[in-house]
MIVO-83018 format. One record per residue (C-alpha): x, y, z; residue in three letters. Coordinates in steps of 0.02 Angstrom, whole numbers. Layout:
! MIVO-83018
<x X | y Y | z Z | residu ALA>;
...
//
This chain:
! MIVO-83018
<x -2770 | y -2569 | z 3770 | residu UNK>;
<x -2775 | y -2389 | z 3855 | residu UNK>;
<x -2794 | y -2477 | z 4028 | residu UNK>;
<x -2650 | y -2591 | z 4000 | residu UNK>;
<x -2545 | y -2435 | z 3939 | residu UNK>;
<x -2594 | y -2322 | z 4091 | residu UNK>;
<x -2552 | y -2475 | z 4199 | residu UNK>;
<x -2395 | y -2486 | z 4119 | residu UNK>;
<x -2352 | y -2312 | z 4148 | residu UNK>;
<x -2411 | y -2316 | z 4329 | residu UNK>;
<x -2297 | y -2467 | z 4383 | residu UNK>;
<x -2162 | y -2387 | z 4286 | residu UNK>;
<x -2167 | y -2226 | z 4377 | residu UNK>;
<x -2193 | y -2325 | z 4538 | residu UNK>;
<x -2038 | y -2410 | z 4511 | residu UNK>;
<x -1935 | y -2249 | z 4474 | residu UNK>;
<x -1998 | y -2191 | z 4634 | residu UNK>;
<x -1956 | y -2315 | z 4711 | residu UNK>;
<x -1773 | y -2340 | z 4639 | residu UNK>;
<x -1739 | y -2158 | z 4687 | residu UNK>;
<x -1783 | y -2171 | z 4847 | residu UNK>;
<x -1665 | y -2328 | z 4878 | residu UNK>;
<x -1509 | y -2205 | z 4797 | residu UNK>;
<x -1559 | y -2049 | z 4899 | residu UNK>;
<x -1543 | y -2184 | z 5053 | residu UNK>;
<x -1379 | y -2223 | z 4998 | residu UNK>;
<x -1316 | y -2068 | z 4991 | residu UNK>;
<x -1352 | y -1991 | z 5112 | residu UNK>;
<x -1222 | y -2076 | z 5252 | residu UNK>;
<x -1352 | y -2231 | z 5297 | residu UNK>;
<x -1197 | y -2344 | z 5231 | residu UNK>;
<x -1179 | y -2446 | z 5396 | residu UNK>;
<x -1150 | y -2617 | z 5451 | residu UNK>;
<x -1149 | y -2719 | z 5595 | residu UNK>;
<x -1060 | y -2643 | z 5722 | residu UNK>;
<x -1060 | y -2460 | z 5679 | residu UNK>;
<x -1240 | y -2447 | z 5722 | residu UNK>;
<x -1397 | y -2474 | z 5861 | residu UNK>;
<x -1512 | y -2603 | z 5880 | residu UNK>;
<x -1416 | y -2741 | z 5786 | residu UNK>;
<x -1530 | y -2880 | z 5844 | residu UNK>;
<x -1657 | y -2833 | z 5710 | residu UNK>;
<x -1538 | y -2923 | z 5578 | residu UNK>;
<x -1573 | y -3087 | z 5684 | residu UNK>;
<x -1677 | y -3220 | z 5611 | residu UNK>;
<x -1791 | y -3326 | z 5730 | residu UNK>;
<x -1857 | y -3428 | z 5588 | residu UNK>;
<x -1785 | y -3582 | z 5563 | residu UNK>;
<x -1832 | y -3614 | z 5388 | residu UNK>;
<x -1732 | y -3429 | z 5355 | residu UNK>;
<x -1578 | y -3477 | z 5456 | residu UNK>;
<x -1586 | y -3642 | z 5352 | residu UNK>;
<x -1553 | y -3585 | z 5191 | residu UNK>;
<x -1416 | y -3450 | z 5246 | residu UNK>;
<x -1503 | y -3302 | z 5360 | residu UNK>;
<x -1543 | y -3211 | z 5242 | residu UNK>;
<x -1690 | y -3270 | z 5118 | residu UNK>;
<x -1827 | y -3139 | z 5075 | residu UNK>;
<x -1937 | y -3245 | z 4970 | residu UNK>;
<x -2004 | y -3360 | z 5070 | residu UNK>;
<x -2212 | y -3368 | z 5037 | residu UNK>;
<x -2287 | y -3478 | z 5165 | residu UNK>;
<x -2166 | y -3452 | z 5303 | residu UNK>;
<x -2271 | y -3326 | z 5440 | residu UNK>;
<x -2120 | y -3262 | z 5519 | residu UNK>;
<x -2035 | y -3206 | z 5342 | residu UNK>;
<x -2153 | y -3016 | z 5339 | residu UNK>;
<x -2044 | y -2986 | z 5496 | residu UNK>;
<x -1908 | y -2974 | z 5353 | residu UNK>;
<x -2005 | y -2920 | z 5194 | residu UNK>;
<x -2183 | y -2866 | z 5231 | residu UNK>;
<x -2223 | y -2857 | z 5045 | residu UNK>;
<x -2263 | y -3090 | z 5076 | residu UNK>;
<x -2420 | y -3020 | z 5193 | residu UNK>;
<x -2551 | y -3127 | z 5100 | residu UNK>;
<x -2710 | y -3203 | z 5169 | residu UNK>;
<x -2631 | y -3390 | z 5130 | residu UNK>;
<x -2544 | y -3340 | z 5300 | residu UNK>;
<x -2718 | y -3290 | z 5378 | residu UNK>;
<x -2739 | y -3371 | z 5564 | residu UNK>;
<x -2571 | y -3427 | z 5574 | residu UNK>;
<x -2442 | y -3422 | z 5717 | residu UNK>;
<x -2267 | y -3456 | z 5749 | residu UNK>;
<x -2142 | y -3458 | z 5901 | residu UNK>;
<x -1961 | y -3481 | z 5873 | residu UNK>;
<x -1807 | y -3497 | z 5984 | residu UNK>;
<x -1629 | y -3476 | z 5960 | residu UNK>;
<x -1494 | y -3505 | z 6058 | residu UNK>;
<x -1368 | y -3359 | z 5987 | residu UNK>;
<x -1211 | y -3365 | z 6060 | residu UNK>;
<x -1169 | y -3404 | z 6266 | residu UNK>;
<x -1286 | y -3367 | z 6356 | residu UNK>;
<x -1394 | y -3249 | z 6233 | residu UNK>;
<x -1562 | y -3308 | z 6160 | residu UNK>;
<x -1669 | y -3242 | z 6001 | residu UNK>;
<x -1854 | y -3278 | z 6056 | residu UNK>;
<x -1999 | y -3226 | z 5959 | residu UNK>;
<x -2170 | y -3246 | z 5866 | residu UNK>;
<x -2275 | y -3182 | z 5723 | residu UNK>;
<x -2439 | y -3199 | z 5684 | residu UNK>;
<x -2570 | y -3162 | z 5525 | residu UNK>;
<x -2748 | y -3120 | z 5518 | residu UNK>;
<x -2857 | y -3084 | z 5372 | residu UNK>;
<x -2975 | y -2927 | z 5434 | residu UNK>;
<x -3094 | y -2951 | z 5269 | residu UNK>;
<x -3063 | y -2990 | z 5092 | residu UNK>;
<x -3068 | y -2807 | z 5046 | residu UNK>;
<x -2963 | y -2759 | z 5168 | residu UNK>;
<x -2821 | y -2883 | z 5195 | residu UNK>;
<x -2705 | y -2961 | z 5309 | residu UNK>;
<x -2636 | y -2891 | z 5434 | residu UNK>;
<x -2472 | y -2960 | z 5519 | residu UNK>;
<x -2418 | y -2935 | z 5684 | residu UNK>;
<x -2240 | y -2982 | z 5780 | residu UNK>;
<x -2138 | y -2999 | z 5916 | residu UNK>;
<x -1931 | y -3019 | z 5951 | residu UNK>;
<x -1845 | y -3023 | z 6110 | residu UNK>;
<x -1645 | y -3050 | z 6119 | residu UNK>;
<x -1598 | y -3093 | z 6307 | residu UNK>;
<x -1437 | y -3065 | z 6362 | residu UNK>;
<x -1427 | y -3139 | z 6511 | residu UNK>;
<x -1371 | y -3107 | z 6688 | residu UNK>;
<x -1211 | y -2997 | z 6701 | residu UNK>;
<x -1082 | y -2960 | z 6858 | residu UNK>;
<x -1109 | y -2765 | z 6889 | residu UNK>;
<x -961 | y -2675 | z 6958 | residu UNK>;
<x -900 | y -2503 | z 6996 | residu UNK>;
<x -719 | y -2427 | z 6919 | residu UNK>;
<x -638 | y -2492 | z 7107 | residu UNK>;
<x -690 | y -2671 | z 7049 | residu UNK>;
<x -797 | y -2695 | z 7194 | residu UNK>;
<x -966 | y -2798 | z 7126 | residu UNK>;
<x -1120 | y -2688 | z 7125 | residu UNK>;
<x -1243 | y -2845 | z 7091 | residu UNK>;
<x -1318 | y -2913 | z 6941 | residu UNK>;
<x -1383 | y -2822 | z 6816 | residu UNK>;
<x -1483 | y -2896 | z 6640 | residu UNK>;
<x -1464 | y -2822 | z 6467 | residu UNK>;
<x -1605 | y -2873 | z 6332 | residu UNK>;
<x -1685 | y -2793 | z 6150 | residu UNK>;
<x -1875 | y -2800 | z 6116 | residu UNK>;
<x -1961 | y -2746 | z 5938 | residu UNK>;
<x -2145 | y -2746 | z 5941 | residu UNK>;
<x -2199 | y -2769 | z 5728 | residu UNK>;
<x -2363 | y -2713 | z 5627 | residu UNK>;
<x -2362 | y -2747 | z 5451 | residu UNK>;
<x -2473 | y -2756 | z 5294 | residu UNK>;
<x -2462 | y -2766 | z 5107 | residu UNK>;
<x -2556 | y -2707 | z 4952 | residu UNK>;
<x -2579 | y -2792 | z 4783 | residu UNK>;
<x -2553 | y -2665 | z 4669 | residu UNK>;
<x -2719 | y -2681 | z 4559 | residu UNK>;
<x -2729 | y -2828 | z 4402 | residu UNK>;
<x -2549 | y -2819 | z 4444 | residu UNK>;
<x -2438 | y -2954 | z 4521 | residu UNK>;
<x -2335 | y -2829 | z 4618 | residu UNK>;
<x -2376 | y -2812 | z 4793 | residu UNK>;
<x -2297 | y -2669 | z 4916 | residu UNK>;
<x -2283 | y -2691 | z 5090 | residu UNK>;
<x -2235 | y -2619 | z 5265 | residu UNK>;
<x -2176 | y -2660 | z 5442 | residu UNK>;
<x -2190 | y -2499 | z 5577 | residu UNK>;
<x -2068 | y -2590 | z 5734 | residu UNK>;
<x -2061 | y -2527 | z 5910 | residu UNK>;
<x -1895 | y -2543 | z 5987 | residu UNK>;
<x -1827 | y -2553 | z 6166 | residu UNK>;
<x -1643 | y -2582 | z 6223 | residu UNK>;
<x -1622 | y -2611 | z 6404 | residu UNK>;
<x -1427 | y -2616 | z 6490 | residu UNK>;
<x -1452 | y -2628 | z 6676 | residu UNK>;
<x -1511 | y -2443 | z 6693 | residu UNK>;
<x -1489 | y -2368 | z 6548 | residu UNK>;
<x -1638 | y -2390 | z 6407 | residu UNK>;
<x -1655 | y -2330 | z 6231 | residu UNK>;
<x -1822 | y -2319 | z 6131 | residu UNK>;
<x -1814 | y -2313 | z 5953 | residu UNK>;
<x -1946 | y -2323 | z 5806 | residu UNK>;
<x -1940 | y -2400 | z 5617 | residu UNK>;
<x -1995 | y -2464 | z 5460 | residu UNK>;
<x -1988 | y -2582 | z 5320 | residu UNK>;
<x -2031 | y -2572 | z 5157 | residu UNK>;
<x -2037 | y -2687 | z 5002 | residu UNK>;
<x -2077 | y -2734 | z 4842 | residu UNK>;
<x -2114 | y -2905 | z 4800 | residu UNK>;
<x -2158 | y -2987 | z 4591 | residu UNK>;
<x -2251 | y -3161 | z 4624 | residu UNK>;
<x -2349 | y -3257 | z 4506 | residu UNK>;
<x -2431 | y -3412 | z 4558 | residu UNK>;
<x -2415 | y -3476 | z 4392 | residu UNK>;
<x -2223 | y -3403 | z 4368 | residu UNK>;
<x -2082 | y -3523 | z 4455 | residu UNK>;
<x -1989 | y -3358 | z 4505 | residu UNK>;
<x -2006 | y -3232 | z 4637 | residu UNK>;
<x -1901 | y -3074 | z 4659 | residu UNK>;
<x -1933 | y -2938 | z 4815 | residu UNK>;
<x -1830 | y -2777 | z 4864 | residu UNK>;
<x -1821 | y -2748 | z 5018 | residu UNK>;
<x -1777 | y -2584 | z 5122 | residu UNK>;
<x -1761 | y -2632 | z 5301 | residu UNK>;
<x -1749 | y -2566 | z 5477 | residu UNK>;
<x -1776 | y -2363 | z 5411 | residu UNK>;
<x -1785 | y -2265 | z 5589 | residu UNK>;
<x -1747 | y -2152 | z 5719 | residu UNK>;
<x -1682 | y -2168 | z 5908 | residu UNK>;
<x -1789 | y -2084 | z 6000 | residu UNK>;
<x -1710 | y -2101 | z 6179 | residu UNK>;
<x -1531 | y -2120 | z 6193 | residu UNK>;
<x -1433 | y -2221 | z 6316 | residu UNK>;
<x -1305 | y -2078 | z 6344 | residu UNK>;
<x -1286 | y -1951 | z 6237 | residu UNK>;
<x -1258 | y -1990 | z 6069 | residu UNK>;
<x -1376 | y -2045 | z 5973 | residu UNK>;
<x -1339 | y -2191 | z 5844 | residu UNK>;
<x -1394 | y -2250 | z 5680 | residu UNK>;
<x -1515 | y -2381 | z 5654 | residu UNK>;
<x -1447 | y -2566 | z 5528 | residu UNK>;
<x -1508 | y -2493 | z 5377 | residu UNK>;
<x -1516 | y -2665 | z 5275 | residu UNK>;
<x -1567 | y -2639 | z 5084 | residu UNK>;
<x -1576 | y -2815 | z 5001 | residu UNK>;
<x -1609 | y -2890 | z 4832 | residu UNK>;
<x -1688 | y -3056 | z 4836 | residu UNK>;
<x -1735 | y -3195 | z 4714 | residu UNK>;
<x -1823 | y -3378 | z 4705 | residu UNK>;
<x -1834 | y -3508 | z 4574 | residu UNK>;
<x -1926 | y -3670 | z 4574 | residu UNK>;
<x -1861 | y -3812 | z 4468 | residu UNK>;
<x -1992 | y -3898 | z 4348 | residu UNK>;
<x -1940 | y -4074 | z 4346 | residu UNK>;
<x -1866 | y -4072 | z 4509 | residu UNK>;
<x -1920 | y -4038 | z 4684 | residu UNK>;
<x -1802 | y -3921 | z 4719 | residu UNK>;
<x -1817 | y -3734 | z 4749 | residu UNK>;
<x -1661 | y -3615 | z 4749 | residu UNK>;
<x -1638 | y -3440 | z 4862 | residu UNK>;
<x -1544 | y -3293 | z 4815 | residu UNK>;
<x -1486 | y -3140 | z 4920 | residu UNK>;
<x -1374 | y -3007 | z 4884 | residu UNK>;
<x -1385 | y -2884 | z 5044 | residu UNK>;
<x -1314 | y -2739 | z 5106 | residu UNK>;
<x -1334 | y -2639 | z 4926 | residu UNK>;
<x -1308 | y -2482 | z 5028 | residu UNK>;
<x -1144 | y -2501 | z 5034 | residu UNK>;
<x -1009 | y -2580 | z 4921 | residu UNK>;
<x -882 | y -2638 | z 5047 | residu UNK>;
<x -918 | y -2716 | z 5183 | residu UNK>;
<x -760 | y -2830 | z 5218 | residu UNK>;
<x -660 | y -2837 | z 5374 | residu UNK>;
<x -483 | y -2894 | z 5370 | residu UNK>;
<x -471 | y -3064 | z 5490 | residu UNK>;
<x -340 | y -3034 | z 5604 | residu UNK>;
<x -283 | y -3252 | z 5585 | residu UNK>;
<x -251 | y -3206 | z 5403 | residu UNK>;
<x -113 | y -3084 | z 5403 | residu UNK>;
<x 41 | y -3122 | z 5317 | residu UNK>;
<x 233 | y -3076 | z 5383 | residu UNK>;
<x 390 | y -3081 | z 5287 | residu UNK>;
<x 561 | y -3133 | z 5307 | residu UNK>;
<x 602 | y -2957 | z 5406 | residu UNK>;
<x 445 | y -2983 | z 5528 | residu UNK>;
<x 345 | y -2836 | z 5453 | residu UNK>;
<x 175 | y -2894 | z 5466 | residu UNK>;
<x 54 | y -2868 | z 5322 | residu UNK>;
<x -161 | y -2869 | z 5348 | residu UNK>;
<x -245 | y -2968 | z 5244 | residu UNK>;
<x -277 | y -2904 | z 5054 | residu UNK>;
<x -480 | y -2929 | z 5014 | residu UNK>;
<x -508 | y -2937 | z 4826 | residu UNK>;
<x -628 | y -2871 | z 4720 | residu UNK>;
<x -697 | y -3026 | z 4705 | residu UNK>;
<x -714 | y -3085 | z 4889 | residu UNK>;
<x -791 | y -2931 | z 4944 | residu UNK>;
<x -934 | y -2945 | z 4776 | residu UNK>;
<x -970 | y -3112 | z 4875 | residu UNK>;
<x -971 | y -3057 | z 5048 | residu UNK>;
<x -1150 | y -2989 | z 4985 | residu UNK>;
<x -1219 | y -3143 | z 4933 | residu UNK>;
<x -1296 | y -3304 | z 5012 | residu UNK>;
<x -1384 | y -3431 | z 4959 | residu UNK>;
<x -1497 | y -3590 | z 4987 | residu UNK>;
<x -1587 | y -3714 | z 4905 | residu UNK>;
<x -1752 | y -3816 | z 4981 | residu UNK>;
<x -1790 | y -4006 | z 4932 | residu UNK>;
<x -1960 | y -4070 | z 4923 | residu UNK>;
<x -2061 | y -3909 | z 4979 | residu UNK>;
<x -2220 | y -3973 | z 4952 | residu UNK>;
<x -2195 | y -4120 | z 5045 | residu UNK>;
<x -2224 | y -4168 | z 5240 | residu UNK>;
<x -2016 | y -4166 | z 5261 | residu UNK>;
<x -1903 | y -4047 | z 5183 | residu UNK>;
<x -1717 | y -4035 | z 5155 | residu UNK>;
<x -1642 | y -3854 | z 5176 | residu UNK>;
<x -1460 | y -3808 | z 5140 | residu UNK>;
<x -1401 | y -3645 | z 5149 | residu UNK>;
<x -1219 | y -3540 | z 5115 | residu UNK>;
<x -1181 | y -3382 | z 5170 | residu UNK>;
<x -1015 | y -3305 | z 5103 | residu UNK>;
<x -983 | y -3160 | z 5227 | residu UNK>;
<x -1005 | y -3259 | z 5356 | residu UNK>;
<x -896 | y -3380 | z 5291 | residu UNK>;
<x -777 | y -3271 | z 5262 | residu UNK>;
<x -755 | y -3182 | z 5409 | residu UNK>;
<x -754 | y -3326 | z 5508 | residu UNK>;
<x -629 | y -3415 | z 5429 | residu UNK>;
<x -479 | y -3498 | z 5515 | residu UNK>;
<x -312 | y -3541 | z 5450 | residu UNK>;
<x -285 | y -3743 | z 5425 | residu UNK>;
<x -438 | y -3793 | z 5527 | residu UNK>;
<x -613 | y -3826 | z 5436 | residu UNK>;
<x -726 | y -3734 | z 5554 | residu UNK>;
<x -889 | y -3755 | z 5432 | residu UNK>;
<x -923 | y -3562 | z 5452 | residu UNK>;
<x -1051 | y -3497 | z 5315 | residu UNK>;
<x -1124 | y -3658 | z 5306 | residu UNK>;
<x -1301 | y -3711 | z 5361 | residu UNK>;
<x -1439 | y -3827 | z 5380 | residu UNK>;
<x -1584 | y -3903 | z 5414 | residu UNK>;
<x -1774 | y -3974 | z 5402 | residu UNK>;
<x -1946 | y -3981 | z 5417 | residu UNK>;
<x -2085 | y -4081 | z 5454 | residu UNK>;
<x -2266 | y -4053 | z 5441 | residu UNK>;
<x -2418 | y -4137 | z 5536 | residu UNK>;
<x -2558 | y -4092 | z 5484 | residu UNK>;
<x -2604 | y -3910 | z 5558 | residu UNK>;
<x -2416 | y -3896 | z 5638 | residu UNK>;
<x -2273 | y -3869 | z 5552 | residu UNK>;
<x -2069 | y -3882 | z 5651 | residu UNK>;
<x -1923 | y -3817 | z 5573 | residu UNK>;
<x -1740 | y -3833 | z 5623 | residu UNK>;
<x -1589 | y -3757 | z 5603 | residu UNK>;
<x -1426 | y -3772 | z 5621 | residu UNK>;
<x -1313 | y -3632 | z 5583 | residu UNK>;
<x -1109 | y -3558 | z 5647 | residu UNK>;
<x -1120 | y -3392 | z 5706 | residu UNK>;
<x -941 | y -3427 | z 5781 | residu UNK>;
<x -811 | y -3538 | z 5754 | residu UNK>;
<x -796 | y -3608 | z 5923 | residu UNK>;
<x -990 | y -3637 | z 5930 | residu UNK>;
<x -1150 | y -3698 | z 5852 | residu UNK>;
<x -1312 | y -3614 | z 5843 | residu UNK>;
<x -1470 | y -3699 | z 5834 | residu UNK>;
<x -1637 | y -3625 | z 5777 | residu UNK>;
<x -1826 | y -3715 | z 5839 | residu UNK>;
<x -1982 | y -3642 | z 5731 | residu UNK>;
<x -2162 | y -3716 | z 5777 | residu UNK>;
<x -2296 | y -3660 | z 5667 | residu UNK>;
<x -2469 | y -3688 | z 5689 | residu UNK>;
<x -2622 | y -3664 | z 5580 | residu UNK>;
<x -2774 | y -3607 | z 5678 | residu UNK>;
<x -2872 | y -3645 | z 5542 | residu UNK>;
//
């Protein structure tokens, strides 16, 4: 009875660490979002089983690429296995990337390493006359170690990711350095899962001019349930808990009146409380094929055009297992005017 009561104590004081940690964060002027920031490409998903059920899923336990999101899922079920993924973003740009696991001892743990690499492609240089200079290429690397702890006779585990970063822009580069950290509840015999995750904490080391930017401080809540009776498992994200708004007036919805004064768009309460949230559900995860679906409202929002059904927000896919190998798919709108498709291949080397 003492044990359990020190226990008790020590996860509780853990936990209030933790929470102040997360509010000293917010305060103190990390509240950025995409766009206002460096090294954006970190909030990129190469795993198709992520991109799936809406970008943004943090609970995902057998997935090898997922402790590039939330090292706190480091377990040694992931021991010896690989993954390469591919993306083709937008134009011409293309996510790339792998993770791997590998149990160093039972005592010790797993330790999980990755890769991601966002090409740009090739690019017209030229000088303020206009006269072309030759081509130049622009690209984003982040290198990944990670490991996680089981808190002991607990089932809380505490992870973390240490990332390398390089930004390359014909000859300008920037070097940067940061970390995740997490905390994930999971039961094996509970059908829920909940994680918080503090992402992409850092510094730029090397600037490309001189000013030197803030990193995509993420800070995320997420949560899974598995059904009992049905084969179903639903994914819940609300992201971006370092800041409250995070809505962006679409230019197609302004309004003008009778006089031609032109009025932005009014965001509600309620529209931006979504804009934080996605969501997916998974059909038949045990099986050789799964269903995803997946619903992102920011994304839906934002990308929303007057009187034509562009799908943005929603997503989609599978995947199908043979025996050691596993392929995912994805399909997903990062724009209105185009699709984006996400290939995972896993592979057990077991």
């Amino acid at each position: 009875m003492g044990f359990e009561l020190f226990l008790s104590l020590f996860c509780y004081l853990y936990m209030k660490r933790f929470i102040l940690l997360i509010s000293l964060l917010s305060l103190n002027s990390f509240s950025q979002v995409g766009g206002e920031s460096v090294y954006n490409f970190l909030n990129l998903t190469g795993s198709a089983k992520q991109a799936a059920l809406g970008g943004k899923t943090l609970t995902l336990m057998d997935d090898v690429n997922q402790p590039l999101w939330n090292p706190s899922v480091i377990s040694q079920e992931l021991d010896n296995r690989i993954s390469v993924n591919y993306l083709n973003y937008l134009a011409d740009v293309n996510l790339t990337s792998a993770a791997f696991a590998h149990m160093v001892s039972q005592k010790f743990g797993t330790l999980h390493g990755g890769i991601t690499y966002l090409n740009y492609g090739k690019f017209v240089g030229a000088d303020e006359n206009g006269l072309e200079t030759g081509i130049f290429k622009a690209y984003d690397l982040a290198v990944s170690l990670g490991y996680s702890y089981n808190i002991f006779k607990t089932d809380l585990f505490v992870g973390a990711n240490v990332k390398l970063i390089n930004s390359v822009i014909d000859n300008y580069s920037s070097v940067g350095i940061a970390s995740d950290w997490s905390l994930l509840y999971y039961s094996d015999e509970q059908p829920y899962v909940f994680t918080l995750v503090i992402r992409n904490l850092g510094y730029q080391v090397t600037v490309f001019d001189e000013t030197r930017e803030k990193l995509p401080l993420q800070i995320e809540f997420g949560a899974s349930y598995a059904l009992e009776n049905v084969p179903i498992i639903w994914h819940f994200t609300v992201d971006n808990l370092q800041q409250w708004n995070i809505s962006v007036n679409n230019p197609s919805n302004a309004s003008t009146d009778i006089d031609g004064n032109i009025y932005d768009e009014e965001i509600s309460f309620f529209e931006n409380s979504f804009r934080h949230v996605s969501i997916g559900a998974e059909l038949f995860s045990e099986g050789a094929f799964n269903l995803r679906f997946g619903y992102n409202f920011r994304r839906a929002y934002e990308l929303r055009l007057i009187d034509k059904r562009t799908f943005a927000g929603f997503t989609a896919g599978f995947g199908l297992k043979m025996n050691k190998l596993k392929f995912n798919y994805a399909f997903s709108k990062y724009h209105p005017a185009s699709n984006a498709n996400t290939f995972s291949l896993q592979i057990d080397l077991n």
